[in-house]
VOLUMTI-75002 format. One record per residue (C-alpha): residue in one letter; x, y, z. Coordinates in pm, whole numbers. Layout:
N
+---+--------+--------+--------+
! r !      X !      Y !      Z !
+---+--------+--------+--------+
! A !      X !      Y !      Z !
...
+---+--------+--------+--------+
This chain:
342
+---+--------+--------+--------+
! r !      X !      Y !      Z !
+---+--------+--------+--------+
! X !      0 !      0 !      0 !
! X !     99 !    322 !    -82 !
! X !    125 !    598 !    175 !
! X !     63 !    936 !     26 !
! X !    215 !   1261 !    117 !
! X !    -83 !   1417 !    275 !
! X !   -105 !   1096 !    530 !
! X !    276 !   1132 !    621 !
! X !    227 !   1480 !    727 !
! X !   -137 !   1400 !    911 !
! X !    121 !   1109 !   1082 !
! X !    365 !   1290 !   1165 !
! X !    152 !   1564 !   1319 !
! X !    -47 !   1310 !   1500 !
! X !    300 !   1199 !   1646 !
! X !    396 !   1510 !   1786 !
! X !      7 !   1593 !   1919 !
! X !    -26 !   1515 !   2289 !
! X !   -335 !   1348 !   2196 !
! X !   -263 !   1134 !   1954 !
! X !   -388 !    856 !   2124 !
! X !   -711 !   1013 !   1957 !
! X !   -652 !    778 !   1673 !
! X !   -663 !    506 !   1843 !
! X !  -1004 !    615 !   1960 !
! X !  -1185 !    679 !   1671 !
! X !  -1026 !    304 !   1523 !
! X !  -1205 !    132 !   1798 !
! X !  -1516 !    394 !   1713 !
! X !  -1591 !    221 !   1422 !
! X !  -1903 !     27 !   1500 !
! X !  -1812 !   -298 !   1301 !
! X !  -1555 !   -293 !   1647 !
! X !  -1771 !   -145 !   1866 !
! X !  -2034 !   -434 !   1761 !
! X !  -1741 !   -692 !   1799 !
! X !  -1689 !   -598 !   2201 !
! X !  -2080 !   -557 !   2191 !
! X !  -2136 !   -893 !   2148 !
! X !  -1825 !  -1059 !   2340 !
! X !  -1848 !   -773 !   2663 !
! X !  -2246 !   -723 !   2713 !
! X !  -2499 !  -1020 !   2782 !
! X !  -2761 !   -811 !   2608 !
! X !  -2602 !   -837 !   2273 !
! X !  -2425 !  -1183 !   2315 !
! X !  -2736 !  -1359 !   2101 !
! X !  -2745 !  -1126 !   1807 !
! X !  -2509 !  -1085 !   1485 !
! X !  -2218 !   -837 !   1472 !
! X !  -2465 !   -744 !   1166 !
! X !  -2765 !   -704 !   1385 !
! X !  -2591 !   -497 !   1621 !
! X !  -2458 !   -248 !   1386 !
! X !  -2765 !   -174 !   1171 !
! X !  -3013 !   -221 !   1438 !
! X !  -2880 !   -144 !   1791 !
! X !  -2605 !    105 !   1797 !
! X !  -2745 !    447 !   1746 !
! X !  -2589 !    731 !   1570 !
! X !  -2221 !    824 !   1570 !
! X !  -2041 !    751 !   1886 !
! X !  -1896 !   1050 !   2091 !
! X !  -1509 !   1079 !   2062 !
! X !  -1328 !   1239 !   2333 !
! X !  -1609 !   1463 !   2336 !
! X !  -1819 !   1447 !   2668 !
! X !  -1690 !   1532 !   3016 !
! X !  -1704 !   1295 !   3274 !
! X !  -1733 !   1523 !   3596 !
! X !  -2023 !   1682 !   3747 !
! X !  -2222 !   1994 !   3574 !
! X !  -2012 !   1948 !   3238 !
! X !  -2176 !   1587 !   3048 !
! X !  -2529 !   1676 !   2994 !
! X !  -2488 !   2077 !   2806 !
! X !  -2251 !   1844 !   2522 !
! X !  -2451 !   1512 !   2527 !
! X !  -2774 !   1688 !   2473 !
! X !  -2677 !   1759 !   2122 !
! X !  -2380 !   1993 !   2072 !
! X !  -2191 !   1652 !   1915 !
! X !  -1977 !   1895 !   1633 !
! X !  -1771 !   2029 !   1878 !
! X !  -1358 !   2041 !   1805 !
! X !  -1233 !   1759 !   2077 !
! X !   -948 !   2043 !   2132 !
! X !  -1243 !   2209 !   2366 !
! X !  -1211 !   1961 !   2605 !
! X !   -846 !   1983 !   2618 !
! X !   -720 !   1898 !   2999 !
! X !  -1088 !   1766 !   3118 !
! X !  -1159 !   1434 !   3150 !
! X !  -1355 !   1315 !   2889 !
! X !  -1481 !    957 !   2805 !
! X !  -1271 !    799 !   2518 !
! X !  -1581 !    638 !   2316 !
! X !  -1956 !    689 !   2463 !
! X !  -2248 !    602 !   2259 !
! X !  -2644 !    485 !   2319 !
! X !  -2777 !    137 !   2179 !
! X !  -3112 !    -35 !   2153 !
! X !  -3134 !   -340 !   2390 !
! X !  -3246 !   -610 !   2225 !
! X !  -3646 !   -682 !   2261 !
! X !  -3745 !   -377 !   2274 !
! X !  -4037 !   -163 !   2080 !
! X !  -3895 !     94 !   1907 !
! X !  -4245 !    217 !   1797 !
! X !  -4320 !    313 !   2154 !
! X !  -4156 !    677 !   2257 !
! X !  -3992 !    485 !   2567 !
! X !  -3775 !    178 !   2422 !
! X !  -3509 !     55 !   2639 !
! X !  -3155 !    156 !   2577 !
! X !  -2807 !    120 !   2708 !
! X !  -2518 !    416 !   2749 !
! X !  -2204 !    256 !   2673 !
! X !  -1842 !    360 !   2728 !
! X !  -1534 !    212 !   2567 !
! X !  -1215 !    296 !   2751 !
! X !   -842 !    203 !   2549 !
! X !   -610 !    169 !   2819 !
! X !   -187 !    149 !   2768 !
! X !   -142 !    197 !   3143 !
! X !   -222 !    -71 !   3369 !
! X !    -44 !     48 !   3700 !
! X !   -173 !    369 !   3849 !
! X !   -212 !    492 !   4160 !
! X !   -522 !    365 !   4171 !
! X !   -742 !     38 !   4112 !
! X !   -873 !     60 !   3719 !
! X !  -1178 !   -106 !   3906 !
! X !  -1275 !    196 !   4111 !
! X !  -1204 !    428 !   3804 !
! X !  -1425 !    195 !   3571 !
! X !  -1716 !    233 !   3878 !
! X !  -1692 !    590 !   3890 !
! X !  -1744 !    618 !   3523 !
! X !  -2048 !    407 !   3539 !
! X !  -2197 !    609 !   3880 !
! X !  -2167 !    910 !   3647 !
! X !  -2327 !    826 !   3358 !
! X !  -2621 !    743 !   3577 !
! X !  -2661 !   1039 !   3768 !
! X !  -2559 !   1253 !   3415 !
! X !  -2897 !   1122 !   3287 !
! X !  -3098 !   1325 !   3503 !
! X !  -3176 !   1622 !   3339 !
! X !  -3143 !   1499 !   3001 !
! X !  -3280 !   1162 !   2976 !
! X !  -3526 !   1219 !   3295 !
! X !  -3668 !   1488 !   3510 !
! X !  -3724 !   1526 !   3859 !
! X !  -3826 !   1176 !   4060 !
! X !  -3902 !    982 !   3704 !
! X !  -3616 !    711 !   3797 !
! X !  -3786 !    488 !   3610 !
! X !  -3637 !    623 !   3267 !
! X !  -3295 !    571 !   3405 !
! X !  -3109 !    432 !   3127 !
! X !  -2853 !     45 !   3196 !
! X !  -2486 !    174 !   3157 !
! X !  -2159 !    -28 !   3066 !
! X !  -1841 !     43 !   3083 !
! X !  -1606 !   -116 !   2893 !
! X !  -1190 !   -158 !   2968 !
! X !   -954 !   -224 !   2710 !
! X !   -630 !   -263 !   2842 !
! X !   -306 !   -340 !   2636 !
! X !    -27 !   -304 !   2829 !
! X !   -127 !   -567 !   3125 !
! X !    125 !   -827 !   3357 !
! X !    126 !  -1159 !   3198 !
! X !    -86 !  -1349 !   3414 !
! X !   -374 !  -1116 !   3239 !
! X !   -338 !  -1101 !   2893 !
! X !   -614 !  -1289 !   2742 !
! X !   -872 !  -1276 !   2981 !
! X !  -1223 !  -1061 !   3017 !
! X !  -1409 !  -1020 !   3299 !
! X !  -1730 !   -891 !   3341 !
! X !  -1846 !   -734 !   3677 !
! X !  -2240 !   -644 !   3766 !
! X !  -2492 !   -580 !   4034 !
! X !  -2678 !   -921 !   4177 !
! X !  -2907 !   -963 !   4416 !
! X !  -2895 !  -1172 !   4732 !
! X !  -3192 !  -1315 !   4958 !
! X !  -3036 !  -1270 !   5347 !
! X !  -3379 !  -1356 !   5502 !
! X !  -3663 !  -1461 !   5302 !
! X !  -3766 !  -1487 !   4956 !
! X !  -3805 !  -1108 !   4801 !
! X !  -3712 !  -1077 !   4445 !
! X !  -3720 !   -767 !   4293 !
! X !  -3742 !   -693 !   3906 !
! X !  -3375 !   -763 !   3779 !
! X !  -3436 !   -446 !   3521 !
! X !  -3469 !   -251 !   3842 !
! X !  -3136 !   -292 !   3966 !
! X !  -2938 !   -421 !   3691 !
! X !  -2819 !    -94 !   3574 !
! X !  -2443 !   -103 !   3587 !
! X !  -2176 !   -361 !   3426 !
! X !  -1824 !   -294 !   3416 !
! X !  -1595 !   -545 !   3166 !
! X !  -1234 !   -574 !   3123 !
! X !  -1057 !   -657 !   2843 !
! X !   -686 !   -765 !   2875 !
! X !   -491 !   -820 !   2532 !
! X !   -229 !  -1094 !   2503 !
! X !     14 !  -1240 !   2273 !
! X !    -38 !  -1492 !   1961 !
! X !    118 !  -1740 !   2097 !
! X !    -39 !  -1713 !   2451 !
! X !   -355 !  -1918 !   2540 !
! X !   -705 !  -1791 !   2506 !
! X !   -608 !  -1599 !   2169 !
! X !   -911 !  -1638 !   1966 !
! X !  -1244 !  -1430 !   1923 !
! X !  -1266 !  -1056 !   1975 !
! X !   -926 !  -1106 !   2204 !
! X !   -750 !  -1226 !   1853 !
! X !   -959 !   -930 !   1646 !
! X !   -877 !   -647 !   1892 !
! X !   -470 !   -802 !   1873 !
! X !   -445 !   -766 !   1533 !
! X !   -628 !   -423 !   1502 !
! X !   -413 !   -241 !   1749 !
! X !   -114 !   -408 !   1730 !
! X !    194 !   -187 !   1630 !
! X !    397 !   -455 !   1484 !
! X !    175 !   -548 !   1179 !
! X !    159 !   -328 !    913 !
! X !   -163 !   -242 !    718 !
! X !   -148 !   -526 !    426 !
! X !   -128 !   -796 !    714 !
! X !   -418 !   -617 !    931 !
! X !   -605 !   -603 !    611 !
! X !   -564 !   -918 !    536 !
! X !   -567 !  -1109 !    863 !
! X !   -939 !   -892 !    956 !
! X !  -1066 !   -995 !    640 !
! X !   -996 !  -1361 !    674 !
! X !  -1054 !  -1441 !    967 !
! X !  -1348 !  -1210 !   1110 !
! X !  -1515 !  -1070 !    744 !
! X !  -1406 !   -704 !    830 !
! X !  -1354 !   -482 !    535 !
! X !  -1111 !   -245 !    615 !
! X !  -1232 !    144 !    482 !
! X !   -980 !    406 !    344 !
! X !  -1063 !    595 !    699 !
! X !   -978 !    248 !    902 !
! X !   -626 !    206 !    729 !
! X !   -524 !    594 !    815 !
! X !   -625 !    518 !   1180 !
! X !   -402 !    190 !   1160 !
! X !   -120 !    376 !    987 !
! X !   -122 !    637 !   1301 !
! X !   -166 !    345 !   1505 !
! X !    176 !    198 !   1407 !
! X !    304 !    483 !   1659 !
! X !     99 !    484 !   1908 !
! X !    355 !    283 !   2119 !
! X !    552 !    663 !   2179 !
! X !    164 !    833 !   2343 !
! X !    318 !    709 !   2696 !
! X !    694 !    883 !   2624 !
! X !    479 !   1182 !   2537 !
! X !    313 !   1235 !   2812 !
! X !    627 !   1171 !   3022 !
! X !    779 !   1446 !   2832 !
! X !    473 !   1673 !   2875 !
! X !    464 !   1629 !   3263 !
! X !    801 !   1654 !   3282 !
! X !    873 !   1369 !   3474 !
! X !   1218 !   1217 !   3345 !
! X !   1033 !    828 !   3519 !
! X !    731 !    871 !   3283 !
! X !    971 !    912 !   3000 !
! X !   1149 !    528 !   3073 !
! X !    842 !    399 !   3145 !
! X !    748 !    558 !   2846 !
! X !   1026 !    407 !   2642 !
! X !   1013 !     96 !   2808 !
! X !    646 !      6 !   2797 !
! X !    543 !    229 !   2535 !
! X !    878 !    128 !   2305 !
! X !    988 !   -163 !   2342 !
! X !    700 !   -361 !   2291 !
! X !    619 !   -159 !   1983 !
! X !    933 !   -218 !   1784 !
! X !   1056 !   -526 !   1944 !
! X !   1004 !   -732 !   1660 !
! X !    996 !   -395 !   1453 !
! X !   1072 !   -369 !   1132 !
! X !   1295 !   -139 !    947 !
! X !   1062 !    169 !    862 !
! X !    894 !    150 !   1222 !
! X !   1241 !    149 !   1394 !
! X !   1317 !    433 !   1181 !
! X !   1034 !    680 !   1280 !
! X !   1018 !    649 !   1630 !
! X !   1422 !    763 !   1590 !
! X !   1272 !   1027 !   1411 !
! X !   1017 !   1111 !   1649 !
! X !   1240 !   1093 !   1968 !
! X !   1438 !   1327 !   1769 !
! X !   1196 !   1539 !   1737 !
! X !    958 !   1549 !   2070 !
! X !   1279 !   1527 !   2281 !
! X !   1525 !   1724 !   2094 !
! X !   1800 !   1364 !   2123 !
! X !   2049 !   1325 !   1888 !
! X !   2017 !   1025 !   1644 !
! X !   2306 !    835 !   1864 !
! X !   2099 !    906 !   2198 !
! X !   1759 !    809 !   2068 !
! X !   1906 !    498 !   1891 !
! X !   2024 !    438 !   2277 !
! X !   1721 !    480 !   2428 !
! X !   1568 !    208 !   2129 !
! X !   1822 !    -62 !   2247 !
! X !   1962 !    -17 !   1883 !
! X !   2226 !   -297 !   1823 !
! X !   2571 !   -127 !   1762 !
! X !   2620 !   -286 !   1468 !
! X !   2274 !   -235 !   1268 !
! X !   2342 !    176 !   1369 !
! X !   2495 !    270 !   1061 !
! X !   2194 !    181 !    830 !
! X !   1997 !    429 !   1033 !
! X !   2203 !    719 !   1086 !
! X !   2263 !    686 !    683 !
! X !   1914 !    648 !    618 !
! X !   1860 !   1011 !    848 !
! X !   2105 !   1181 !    657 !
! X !   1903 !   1118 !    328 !
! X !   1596 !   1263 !    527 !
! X !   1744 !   1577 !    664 !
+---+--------+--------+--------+
């Protein structure tokens, strides 16, 4: 495939962009994906076709990096100002992906059919200073109470709307990767036999999604699709061409320049080491954000993130090479390849 000059310059903007994990976003945005972790995450959908689910139950365009999470800012953006420039919410929290869909079985000829408000979180950090649990439970609590106001009014709680949110995490300890768990509200007799509606409190599901390796157990399904789709080691032919086979998923023009950005996405975590200026966030940048990307690189990939260390922190060609583990002896083919781009 042939990359043309306009998409070298959107890539190489996107790499020096402190949010150019945005592209990642709007990949997984597609709903073809969105119906993929739809069906695997979310018991509602896990009966219907990937099919089904994208012409009948997700509705509209998703949200991307568009609505604020925290109190007094979600429902004046959700209600309807969707066009907005994601560069307002620059330095708010937003939610990554956030979109409504039809639950199956319902009457959409009635004003009042049930729907669900889902979130889909990409996550290259897995240790924080905090559980991802609680931050996954706090999204959920707040796109419950956001609802009031918009999707309700006053005591009506019985329009409250079943939320999800979703975790994709990428950069996980071993003992994760290939696993998904699913978390939700159940109800438990302690004396008697009460037994309330389960639509009454079965309003909030949280589900984690830990990628793996190939060669690691459990690689199959969505946990295979999402692999190949954000994986910065493959390069668009072989995502084309491995989606296609195995899964029926046509790559669009859009989907391969979101892939292409994608093949740096590994340097988002060095960025925002830089951008903090915390000299730790930068090695954990390079080595968990790095390494894993260009590992196995090949040639061209090893050769633009020395570019773009170059350029986001000023290093000389011999000092980024350093910082990329760069065998001594495969160093000259690089520096002489740099001179021809300078």
């Amino acid at each position: 495939m042939t990359i043309d000059k306009q998409l070298y310059e959107d890539i190489d903007s996107v790499q020096q962009n402190p949010q150019k994990d945005a592209a990642c976003k709007r990949l997984l945005a597609h709903k073809v994906f969105l119906a993929w972790i739809m069906k695997t995450c979310l018991k509602e959908y896990q009966n219907c076709s990937v099919d089904e689910i994208i012409e009948q139950y997700i509705e509209g365009e998703p949200w991307v990096n568009q609505i604020p999470i925290d109190k007094d800012k979600t429902n004046p953006i959700i209600k309807g100002e969707q066009n907005e420039d994601t560069s307002i919410n620059e330095g708010k929290a937003v939610y990554d992906i956030l979109f409504y869909a039809v639950k199956p079985g319902s009457v959409k000829s009635v004003k009042e059919y049930i729907r669900l408000l889902i979130n889909i979180e990409p996550q290259t950090e897995w240790y924080n200073d905090y559980p991802i649990m609680k931050r996954a439970i706090y999204y959920t609590s707040r796109m419950i109470s956001s609802q009031k106001g918009r999707d309700f009014f006053n005591s009506d709680y019985g329009k409250i709307s079943k939320v999800a949110s979703i975790w994709l995490c990428m950069d996980t300890p071993k003992y994760l990767h290939n696993t998904i768990n699913y978390y939700e509200m159940q109800e438990r007799q302690l004396v008697g036999n009460m037994q309330m509606p389960k639509e009454t409190y079965d309003l909030q599901t949280v589900a984690l999604i830990c990628l793996g390796k190939p060669e690691e157990d459990n690689y199959n399904g969505t946990l295979e699709m999402l692999e190949i789709l954000l994986s910065t080691e493959r390069n668009i032919e072989e995502k084309e061409k491995l989606l296609k086979s195995k899964f029926n998923i046509v790559m669009t023009p859009k989907m391969k320049e979101e892939a292409q950005i994608m093949g740096s996405y590994g340097l988002g975590m060095l960025e925002k080491g830089k951008r903090e200026g915390i000299s730790i966030g930068i090695e954990k940048g390079i080595e968990q954000g790095i390494e894993q990307g260009i590992e196995k690189g090949r040639f061209e990939e090893r050769l633009s993130n020395i570019q773009s260390l170059i350029t986001t922190l000023r290093l000389s060609a011999e000092q980024a090479m350093d910082a990329l583990n760069i065998p001594q002896e495969e160093r000259s083919q690089y520096l002489t390849k740099l001179k021809h781009l300078n």
